[in-house]
C-alpha positions as CSV (number, residue, x, y, z in Angstrom):
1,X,30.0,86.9,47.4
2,X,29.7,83.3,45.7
3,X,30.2,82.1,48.8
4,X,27.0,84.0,50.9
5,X,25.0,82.6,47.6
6,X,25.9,79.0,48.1
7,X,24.7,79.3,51.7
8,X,21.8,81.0,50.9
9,X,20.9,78.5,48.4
10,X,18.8,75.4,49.1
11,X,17.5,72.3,47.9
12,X,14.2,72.5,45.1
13,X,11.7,70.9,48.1
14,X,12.7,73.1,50.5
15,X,11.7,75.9,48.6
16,X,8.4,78.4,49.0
17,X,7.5,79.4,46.1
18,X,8.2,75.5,44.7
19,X,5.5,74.3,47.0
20,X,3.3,77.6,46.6
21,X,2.9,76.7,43.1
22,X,3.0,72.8,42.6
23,X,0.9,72.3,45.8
24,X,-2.6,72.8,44.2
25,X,-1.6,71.0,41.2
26,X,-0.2,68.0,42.9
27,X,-3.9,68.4,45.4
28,X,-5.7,68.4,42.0
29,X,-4.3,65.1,40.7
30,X,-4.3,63.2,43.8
31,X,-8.4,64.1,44.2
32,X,-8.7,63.4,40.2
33,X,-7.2,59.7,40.4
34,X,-9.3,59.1,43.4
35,X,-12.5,60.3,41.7
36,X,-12.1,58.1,38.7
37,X,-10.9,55.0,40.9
38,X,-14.7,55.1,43.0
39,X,-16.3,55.9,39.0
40,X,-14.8,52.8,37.9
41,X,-15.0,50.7,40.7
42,X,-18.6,51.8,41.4
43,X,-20.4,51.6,38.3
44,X,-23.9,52.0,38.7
45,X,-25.5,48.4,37.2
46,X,-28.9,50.1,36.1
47,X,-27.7,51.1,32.8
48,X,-27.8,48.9,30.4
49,X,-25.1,48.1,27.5
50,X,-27.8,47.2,24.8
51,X,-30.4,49.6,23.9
52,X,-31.8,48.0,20.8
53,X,-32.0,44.7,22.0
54,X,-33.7,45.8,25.5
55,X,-35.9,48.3,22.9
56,X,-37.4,44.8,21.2
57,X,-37.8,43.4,24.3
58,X,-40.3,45.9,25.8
59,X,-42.4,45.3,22.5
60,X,-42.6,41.2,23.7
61,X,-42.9,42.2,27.4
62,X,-46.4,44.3,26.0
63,X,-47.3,40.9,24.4
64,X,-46.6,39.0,27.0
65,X,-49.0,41.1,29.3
66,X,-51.4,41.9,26.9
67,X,-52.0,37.9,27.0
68,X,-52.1,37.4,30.6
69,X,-54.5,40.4,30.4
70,X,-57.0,39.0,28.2
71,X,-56.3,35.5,30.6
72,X,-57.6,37.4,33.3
73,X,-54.2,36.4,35.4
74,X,-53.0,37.7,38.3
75,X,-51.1,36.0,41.3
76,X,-50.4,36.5,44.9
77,X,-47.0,36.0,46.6
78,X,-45.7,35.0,50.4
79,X,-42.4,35.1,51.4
80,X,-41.4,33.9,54.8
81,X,-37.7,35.4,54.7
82,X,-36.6,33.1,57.9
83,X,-37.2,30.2,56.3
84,X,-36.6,31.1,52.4
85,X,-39.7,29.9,51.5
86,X,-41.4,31.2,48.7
87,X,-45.4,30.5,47.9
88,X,-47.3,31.5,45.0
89,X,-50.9,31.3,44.1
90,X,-52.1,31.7,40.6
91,X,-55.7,32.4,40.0
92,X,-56.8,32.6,36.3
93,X,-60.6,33.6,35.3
94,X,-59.8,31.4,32.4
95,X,-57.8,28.9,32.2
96,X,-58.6,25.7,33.8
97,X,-56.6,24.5,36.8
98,X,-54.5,21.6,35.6
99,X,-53.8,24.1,32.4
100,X,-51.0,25.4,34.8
101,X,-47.3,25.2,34.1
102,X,-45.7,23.0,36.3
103,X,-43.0,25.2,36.7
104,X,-43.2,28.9,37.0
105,X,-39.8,31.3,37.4
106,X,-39.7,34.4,39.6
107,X,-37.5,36.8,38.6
108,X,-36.3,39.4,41.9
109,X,-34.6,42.3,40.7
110,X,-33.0,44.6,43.4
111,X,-33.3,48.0,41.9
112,X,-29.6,49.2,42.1
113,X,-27.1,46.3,42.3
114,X,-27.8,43.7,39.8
115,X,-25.0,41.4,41.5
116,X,-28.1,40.4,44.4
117,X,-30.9,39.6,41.8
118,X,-32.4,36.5,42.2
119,X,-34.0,34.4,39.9
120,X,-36.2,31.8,42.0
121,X,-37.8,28.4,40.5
122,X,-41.3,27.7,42.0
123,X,-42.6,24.0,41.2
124,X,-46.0,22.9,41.3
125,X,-47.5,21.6,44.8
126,X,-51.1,21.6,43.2
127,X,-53.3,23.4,40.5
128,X,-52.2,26.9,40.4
129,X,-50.2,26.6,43.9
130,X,-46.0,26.9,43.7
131,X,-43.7,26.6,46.2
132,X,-40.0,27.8,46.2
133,X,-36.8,28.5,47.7
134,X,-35.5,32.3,48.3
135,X,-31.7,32.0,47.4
136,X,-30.6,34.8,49.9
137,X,-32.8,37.1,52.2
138,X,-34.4,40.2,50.4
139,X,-34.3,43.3,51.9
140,X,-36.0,46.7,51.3
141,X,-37.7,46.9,47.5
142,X,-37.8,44.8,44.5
143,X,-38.9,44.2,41.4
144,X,-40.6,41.6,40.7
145,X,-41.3,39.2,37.2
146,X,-43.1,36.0,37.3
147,X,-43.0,34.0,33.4
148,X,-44.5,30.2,33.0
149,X,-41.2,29.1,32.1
150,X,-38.1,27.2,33.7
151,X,-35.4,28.9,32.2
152,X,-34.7,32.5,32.0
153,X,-33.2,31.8,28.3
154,X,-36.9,31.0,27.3
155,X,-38.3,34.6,28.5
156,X,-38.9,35.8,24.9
157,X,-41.1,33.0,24.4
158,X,-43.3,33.2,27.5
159,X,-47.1,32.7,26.7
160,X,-47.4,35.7,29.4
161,X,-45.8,37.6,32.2
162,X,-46.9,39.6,35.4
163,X,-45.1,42.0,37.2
164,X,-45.0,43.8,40.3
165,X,-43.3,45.4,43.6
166,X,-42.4,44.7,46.8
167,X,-40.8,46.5,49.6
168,X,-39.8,44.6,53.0
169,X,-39.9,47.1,55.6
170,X,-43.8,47.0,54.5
171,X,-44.7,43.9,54.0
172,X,-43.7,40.2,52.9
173,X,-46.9,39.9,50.6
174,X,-47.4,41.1,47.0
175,X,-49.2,41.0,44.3
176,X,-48.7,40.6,40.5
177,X,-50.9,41.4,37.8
178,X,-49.9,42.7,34.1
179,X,-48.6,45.9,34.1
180,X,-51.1,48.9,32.9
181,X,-50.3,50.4,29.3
């Protein structure tokens, strides 16, 4: 008898009811590491870390246009993607012509990776005309920021600030104006 059991007998992994049983686990953790691999590795970059901080901002951002409101400034952009060119007129209704910064800085902000935002310096080529260089070709939409400073670390302190949106597929034109309360 001991003998007909020993031949009937085999190995753990070549057993049913072993794999009848530990097969959906072992399914279960395999999809589960894979799931949290793609959460970690493709974080979405809209969310931001500091709420507070971003909070205050908002407050000077409704300053800053609030001031280019009552300016009467508004702005209209060209974009020739095959060169990288970048051209901006500035039209105020009052602020004289040579009153214009002589740098102004375009912020592009792609709405889901931040990793292809672009921040894009436009010099003065005469009053209330800028010229600059697009740093890699835009496709689809963006956001779009211009401040009358030359470095983003001076934002908070911008006199004023215009926004607006532009999609590609549509058009290489836009136009910025303070955004509505």
């Amino acid at each position: 008898m001991s003998e007909l059991v020993a031949e009937n007998a085999k190995p753990w992994y070549r057993e049913f009811w072993f794999w009848f049983v530990f097969s959906p686990l072992i399914y279960i953790m395999i999809m589960c590491s894979i799931t949290v691999s793609i959460a970690l590795n493709g974080a979405d970059d809209v969310i931001i870390d500091n709420y507070y901080k971003e909070g205050r901002m908002i407050n000077q951002a409704l300053e800053q246009d609030q001031r280019a409101r009552d300016l009467g400034i508004h702005a209209d952009l060209q974009f020739d993607r095959t060169s990288g060119e970048v051209s901006l007129k500035l039209v105020s209704a009052s602020v004289a012509g040579d009153a214009f910064p002589d740098s102004i800085l375009l912020m592009m902000g792609h709405p889901v990776k931040e990793e292809k935002d672009q921040l894009i310096s436009l010099k003065a080529i005469a009053p209330g005309l800028y010229r600059g260089e697009l740093l890699a070709k835009p496709e689809y939409s963006w956001y779009l920021t211009l401040y009358p400073i030359a470095e983003i670390t001076q934002r908070k302190e911008a006199p004023w600030s215009l926004s607006g949106e532009i999609d590609f597929r549509i058009s290489e034109q836009a136009g910025l104006a303070p955004r509505v309360k």
